[in-house]
C-alpha positions as CSV (number, residue, x, y, z in Angstrom):
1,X,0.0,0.0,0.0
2,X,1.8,3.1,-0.8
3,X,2.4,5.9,1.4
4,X,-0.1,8.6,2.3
5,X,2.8,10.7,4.3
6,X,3.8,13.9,2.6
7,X,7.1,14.8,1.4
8,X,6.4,18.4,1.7
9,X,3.6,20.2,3.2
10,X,2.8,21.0,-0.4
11,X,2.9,17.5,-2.1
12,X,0.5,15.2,-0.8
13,X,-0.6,11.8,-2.8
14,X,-3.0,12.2,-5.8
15,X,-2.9,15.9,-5.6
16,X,-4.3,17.9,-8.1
17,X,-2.9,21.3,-9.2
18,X,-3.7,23.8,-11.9
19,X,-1.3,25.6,-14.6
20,X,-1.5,29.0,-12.3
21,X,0.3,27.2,-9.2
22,X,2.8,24.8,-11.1
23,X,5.6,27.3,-10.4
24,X,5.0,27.0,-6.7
25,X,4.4,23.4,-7.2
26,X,7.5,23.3,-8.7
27,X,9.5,25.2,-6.2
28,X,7.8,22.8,-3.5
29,X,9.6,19.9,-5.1
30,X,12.5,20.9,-6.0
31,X,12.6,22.4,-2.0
32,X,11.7,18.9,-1.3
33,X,14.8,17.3,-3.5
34,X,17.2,19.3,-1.9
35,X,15.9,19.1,1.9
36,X,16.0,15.3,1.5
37,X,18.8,13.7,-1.3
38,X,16.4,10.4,-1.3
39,X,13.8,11.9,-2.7
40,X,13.5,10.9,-6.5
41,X,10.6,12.2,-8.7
42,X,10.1,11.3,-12.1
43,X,7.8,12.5,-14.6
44,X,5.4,10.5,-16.8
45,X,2.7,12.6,-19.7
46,X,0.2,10.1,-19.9
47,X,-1.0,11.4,-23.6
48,X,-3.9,8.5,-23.0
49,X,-5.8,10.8,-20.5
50,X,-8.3,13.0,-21.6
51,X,-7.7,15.3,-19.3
52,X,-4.3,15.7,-19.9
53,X,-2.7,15.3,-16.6
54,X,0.6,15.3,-16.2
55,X,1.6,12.3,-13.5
56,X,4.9,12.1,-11.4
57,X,6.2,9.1,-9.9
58,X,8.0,10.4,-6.1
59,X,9.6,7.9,-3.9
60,X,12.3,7.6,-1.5
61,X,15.1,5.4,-2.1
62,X,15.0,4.0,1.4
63,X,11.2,3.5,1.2
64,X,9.7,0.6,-0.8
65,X,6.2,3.0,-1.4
66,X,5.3,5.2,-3.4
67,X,3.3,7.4,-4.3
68,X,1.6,9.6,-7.5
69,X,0.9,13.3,-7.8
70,X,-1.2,14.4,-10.5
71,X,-1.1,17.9,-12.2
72,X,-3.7,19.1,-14.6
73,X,-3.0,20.9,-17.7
C-alpha cells in the first residue's frame, strides 16, 4: 500500500494542481529534492488521458512505497 505521508507540506498523494500554481508546485519539489537527497521524482505525460494530466512518480530510495501526484493541464 503506498504511502499517504507527505514529502512536503505542499505534495500530498494524488494531488491535483492547476497551470497557475505549477511554479509553486514546482519550487515545493524541487525544495523537497534538496531538503532530502532520497527523494527521486520522475515525470510521466500520460497522452492516454483526456484530461491531460501530467503524472509524477516520487519515492524515497529507502522507502519501498510510493506514491503519485497528478497535475492538470
Amino acid at each position: 500500500m503506498p504511502s499517504t505521508s507527505p514529502i512536503h507540506p505542499s505534495i500530498h498523494p494524488q494531488r491535483v494542481l492547476t497551470r497557475t500554481n505549477l511554479e509553486q508546485f514546482s519550487k515545493a519539489i524541487n525544495l523537497a529534492a534538496l531538503k532530502d537527497p532520497s527523494v527521486r521524482i520522475s515525470h510521466h505525460i500520460n497522452s492516454l488521458n483526456a484530461q491531460k494530466s501530467l503524472r509524477f512518480d516520487a519515492f524515497r530510495l529507502n522507502e519501498a512505497s510510493s506514491f503519485t501526484l497528478h497535475l492538470s493541464l
